[in-house]
Structures are given as C-alpha cells and as structure tokens.
C-alpha positions as a printed NumPy array, in Angstrom:
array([[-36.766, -17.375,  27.166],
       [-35.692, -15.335,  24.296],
       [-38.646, -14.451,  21.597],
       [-38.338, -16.955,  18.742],
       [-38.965, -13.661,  16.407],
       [-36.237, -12.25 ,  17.332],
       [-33.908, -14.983,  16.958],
       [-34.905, -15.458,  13.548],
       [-34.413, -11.511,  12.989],
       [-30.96 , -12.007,  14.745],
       [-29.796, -15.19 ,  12.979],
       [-32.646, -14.741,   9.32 ],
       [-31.524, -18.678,   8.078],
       [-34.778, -18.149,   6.715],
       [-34.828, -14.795,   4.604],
       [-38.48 , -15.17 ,   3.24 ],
       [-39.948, -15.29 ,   6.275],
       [-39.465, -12.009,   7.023],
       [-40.8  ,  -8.569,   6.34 ],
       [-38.392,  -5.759,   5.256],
       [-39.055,  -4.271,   8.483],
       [-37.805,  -7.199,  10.397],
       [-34.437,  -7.318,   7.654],
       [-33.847,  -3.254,   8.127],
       [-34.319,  -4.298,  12.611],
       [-31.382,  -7.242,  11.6  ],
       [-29.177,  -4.322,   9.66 ],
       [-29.421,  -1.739,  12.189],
       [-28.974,  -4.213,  15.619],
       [-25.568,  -5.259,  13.87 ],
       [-24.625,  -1.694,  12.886],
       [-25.825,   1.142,  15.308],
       [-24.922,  -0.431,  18.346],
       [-20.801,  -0.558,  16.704],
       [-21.452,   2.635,  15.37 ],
       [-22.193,   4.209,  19.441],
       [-19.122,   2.664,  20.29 ],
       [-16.914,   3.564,  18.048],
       [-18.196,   7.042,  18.722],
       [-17.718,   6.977,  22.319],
       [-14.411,   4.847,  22.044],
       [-11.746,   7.033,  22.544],
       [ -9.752,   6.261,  19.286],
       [-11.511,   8.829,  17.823],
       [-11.9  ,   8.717,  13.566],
       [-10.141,   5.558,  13.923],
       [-12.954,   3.808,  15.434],
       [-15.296,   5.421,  13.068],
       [-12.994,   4.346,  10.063],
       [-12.884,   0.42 ,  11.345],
       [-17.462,   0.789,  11.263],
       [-17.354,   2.256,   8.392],
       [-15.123,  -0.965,   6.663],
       [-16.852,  -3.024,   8.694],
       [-20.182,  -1.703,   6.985],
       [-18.997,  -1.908,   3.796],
       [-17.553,  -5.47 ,   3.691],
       [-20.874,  -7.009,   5.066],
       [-22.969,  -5.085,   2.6  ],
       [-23.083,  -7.699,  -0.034],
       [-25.072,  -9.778,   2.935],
       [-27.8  ,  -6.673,   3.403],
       [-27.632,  -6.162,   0.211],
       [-29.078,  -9.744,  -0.229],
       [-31.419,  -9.34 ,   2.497],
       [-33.119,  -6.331,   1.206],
       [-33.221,  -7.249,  -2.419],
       [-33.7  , -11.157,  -1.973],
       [-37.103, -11.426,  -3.533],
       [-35.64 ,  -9.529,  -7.163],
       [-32.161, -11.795,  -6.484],
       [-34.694, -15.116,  -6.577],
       [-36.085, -13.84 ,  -9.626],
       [-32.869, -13.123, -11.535],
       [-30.743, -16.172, -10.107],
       [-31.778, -19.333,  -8.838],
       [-31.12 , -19.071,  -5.109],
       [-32.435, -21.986,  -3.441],
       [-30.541, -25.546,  -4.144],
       [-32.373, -28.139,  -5.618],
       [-30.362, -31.121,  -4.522],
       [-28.921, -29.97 ,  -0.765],
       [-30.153, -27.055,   1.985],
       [-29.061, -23.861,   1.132],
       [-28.376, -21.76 ,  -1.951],
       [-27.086, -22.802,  -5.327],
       [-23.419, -23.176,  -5.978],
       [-23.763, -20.443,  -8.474],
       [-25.456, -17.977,  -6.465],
       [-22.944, -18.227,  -3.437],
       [-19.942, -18.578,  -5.348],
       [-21.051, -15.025,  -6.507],
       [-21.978, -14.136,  -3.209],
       [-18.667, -15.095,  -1.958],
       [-17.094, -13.311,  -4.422],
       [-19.181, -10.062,  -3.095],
       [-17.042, -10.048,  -0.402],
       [-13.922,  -9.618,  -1.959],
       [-14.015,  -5.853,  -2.878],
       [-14.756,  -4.575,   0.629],
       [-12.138,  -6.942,   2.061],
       [ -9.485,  -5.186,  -0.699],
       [-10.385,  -1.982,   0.305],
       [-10.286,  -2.688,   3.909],
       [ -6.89 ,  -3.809,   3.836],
       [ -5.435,  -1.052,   1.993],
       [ -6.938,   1.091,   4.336],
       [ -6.137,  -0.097,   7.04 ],
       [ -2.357,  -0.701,   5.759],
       [ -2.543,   3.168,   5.227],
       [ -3.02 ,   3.88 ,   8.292],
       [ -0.445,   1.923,   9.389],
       [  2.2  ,   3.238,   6.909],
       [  2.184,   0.052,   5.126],
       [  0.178,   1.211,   1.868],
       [  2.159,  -0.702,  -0.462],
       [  1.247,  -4.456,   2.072],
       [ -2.272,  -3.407,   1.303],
       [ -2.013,  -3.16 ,  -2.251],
       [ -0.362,  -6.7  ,  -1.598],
       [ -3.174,  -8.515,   0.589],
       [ -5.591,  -7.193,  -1.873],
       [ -3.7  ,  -8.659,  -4.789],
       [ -4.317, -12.275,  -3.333],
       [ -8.204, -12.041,  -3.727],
       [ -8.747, -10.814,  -7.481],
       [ -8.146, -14.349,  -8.743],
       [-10.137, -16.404,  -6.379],
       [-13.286, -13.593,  -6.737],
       [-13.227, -13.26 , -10.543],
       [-13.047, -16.932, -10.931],
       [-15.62 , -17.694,  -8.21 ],
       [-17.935, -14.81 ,  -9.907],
       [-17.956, -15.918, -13.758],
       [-17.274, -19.934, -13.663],
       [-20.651, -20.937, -13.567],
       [-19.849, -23.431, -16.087],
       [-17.671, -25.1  , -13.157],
       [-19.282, -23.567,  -9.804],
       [-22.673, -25.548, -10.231],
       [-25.295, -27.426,  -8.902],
       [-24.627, -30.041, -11.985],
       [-21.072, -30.559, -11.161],
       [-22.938, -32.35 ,  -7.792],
       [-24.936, -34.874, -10.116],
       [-23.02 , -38.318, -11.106],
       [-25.655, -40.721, -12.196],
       [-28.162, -41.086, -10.001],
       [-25.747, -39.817,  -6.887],
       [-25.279, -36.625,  -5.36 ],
       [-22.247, -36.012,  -4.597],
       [-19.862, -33.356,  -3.497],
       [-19.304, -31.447,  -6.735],
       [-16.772, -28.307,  -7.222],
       [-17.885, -26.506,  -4.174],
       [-16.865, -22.737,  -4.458],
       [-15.754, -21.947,  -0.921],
       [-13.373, -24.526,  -0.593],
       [-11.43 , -23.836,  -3.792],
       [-11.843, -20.194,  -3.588],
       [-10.229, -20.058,  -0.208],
       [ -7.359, -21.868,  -0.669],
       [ -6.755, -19.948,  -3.984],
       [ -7.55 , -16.461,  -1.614],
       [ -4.978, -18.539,   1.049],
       [ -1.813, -19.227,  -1.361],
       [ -1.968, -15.781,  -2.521],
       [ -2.143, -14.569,   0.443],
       [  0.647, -16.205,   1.905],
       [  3.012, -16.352,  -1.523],
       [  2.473, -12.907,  -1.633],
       [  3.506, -11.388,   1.159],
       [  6.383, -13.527,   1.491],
       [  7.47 , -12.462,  -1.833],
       [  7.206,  -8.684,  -0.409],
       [  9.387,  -9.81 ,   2.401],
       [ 11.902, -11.097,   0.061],
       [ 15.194,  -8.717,  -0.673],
       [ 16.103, -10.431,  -3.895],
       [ 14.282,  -9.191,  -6.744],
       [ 14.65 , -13.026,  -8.781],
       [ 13.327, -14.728,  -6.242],
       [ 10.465, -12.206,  -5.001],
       [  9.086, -12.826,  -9.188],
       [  9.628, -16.309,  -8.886],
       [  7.385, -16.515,  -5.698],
       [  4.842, -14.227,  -7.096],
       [  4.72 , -16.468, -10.945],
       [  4.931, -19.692,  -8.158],
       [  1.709, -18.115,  -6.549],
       [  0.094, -16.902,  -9.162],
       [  0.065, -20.548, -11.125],
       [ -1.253, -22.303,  -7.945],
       [ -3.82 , -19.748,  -7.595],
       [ -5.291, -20.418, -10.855],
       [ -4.899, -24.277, -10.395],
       [ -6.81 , -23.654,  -7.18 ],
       [ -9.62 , -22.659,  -9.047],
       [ -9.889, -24.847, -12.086],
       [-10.672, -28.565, -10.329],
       [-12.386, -29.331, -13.399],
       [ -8.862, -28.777, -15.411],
       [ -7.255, -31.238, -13.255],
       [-10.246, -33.818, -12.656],
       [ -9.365, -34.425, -16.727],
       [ -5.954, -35.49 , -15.304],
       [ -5.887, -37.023, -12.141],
       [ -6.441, -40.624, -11.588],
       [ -9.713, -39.462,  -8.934],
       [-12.583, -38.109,  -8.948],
       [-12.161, -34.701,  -7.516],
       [-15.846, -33.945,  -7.515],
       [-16.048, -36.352,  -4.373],
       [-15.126, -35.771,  -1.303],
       [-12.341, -37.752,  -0.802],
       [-11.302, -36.493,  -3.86 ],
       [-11.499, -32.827,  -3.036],
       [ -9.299, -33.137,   0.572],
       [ -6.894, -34.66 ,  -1.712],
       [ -6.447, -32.03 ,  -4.103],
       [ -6.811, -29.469,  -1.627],
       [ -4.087, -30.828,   0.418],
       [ -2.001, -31.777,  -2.465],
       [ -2.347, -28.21 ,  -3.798],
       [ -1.214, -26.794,  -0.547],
       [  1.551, -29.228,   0.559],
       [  3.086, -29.02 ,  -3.017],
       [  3.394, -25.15 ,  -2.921],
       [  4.595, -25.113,   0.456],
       [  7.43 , -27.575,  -0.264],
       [  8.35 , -25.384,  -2.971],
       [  8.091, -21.569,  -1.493],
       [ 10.1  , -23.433,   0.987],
       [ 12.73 , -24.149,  -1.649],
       [ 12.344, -20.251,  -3.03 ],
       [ 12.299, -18.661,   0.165],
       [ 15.773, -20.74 ,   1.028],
       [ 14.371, -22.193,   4.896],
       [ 11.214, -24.323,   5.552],
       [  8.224, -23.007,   5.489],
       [  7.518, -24.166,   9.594],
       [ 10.741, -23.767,  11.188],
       [ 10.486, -26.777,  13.808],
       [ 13.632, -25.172,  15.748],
       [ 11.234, -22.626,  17.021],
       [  8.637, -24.315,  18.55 ],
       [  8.156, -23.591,  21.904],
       [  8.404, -27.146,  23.941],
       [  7.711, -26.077,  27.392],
       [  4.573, -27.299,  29.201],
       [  2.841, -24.355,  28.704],
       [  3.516, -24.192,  24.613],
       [  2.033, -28.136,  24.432],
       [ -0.946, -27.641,  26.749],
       [ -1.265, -24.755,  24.499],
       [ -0.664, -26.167,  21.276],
       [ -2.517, -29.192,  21.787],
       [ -5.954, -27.647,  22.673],
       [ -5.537, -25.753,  19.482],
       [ -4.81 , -28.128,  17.143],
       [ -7.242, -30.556,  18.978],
       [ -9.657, -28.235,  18.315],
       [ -9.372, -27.85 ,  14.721],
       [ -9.148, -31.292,  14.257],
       [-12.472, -32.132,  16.106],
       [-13.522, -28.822,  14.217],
       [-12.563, -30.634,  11.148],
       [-13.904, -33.957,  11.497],
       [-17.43 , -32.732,  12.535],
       [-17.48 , -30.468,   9.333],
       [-16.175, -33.609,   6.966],
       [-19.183, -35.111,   8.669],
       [-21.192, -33.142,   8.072],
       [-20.499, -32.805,   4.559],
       [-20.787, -36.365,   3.722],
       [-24.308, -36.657,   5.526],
       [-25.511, -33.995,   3.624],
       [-24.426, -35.686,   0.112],
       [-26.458, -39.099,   1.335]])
C-alpha cells in the first residue's frame, strides 16, 4: 500500500501540511525524472527545449508551493464560503499561467517554421489573463453571496476559458483566411466576444437571468459560443462543422460515440458537482 506521505507530497491538496522539504521532493519528482529523459531521448536539444517549457509554464504552481505561507499573508487564499481558494486568488493564479503558455507556443511554432502562428496562439490569451488578473471587482467571493444563498457567482475559469477558447479559434482562422477584409473582420468579431466573455457582470445588467447562477452561467456560456460560431461561420463563407465530412462508417460512430459519451457523462458529473457544492 502506497505511504499516505507520499501521496500527499505527490498530489499536496493540502499545501500547509507540508514542510518545504516535502514541496522541493513534489518539484523535483515532477521535474528530474522528465529532465533524464529528455536527456537520454534521442531528439536531442529538442527534448531539452520541450522540459525546459514545460518547467516554465508550471512554475506559477511551485511558485505557490514554495511561497504559500507569504501568498496567505498578502492575499486571502482560502475560500470562506466553498473548499478551495478564493475566486480572486485563482483567477490570478490562472492568469499565471498564461505567460509560459505564450512563450511556449511561439517557441515551439519557431521551431516549426511557423513563428508568425505563435505570435497568433499567444494573442488569444492576453485578454482572458489581464482580465482574469485585475477584475477583482468581478472575480470574487461576493459575486457568490445573494441574500442568504450561496450561489455560483462569476467563476473565473469558466469565463476565462471560453474567452482564451474564441480567441483561440477566431484567431487562427482569421490567419488562415486569404482575404485581408474578412481576416480584420474575424479578428474585431473575436476580439468583441472575447471581452464579452469576460465581463458577465456587463451583461447580467442586461439579460433577463441571473447569470451569477448556474443555470444562468451554461446559458451565457453557450449563448456566447453558439452566437460567434454562427457568425465566423457567416465570415469564414462555410459552416463552422462541415456535416458532409463526418465519417459514418461503423468504426467513426463506435468512435464518435464513446467520445462524446464521455464528455457528456464528464459533463454532467462536473454540473453536479457544482451545484452540490453551492447547497
């Protein structure tokens, strides 16, 4: 049976509880071991190049580790209201993340002579990050008190990564697109929904619901995303899921259908999850 130490040093849900000897044993298990094999992996500075993003786009989450004692002390970490952190500590923490998943990107775009796609992908996370980072006026553990109820509130990882999402996609179909109009259309198209992505508050003063809720949220969420689908769609000049090329054989159902079952059940059990956590 595997030590109960170590599985908390392996998977540290609780931080506190251990010593910065125990947090360095967590940093180097998930980092020396890649490290000898990219070494030994005969792709030679390639390897090494893929640890060394790898290192840098999880440091935000050592970072934390290490310095989680002066981070409690500056920020409010733990949630008062739900398990876990704050809304405005991990909306920053998510947004930690964004400039090691920039650079990796146009790094590894480099190396595949696509520089200029790099500088593209990366594009699609400065909105989501910068918003995530300095709302804290929206991204809050308040936005989850109505009343006497707890409820959902403007969680940051959902709207951030549908904003990160839409520009990901508008984006890089723009950069596939050989007419200069209609690549600047797609990009202004992307750029607006990106921004609406991240301001639910803006639109909760509109809408007839309550986007703070549950309910509420899926429905802006998929509204958000169906809406600029429909039109990229109309910019790009052919839907967005071409349903003359889906493969109808046995083997393309089966296949299709464990997938998608998958993420639905996936899905369900996180909607769930969600709502018991809000009782």
């Amino acid at each position: 049976m595997v030590n109960s130490r170590l599985l908390k040093i392996l998977f540290p849900i609780d931080i506190k509880s251990l010593t910065i000897r125990e947090r360095i044993y967590h940093i180097l298990i998930f980092t020396v071991p890649l490290l000898l094999f990219a070494i030994i992996t005969p792709g030679g500075w390639f390897t090494i190049v893929l640890w060394g993003l790898y290192v840098v786009l999880f440091a935000p989450w050592w970072y934390c580790m290490l310095t989680y004692e002066k981070l409690e002390k500056k920020y409010k970490l733990d949630s008062d209201i739900r398990f876990g952190n704050t809304y405005e500590f991990f909306s920053k923490f998510l947004a930690s993340f964004a400039p090691g998943i920039m650079l990796a990107a146009i790094t590894i775009s480099y190396i595949m002579n696509e520089v200029f796609l790099g500088f593209v992908i990366s594009f699609a996370f400065i909105i989501p990050s910068l918003a995530l980072y300095f709302r804290d006026d929206v991204f809050n553990d308040e936005s989850c008190i109505e009343g006497e109820d707890i409820i959902l509130g403007y969680t940051p990882a959902w709207y951030g990564l549908l904003s990160a999402a839409i520009g990901l996609f508008g984006y890089i179909n723009a950069f596939k697109l050989n007419n200069p109009t209609l690549a600047i259309s797609l990009i202004i198209l992307t750029l607006i929904f990106q921004i609406l992505a991240i301001a639910p508050d803006k639109l909760n003063k509109v809408l007839f619901f309550e986007v703070r809720r549950i309910s509420g949220c899926l429905l802006l969420l998929f509204s958000l995303g169906a809406i600029f689908l429909l039109i990229c769609s109309m910019i790009i000049g052919h839907p967005v899921i071409n349903l003359n090329n889906i493969d109808l054989s046995f083997e393309g159902i089966v296949r299709k259908a464990i997938t998608w079952g998958t993420g639905i059940i996936i899905a369900i059990l996180f909607v769930r999850k969600i709502k018991s956590m809000g009782k």
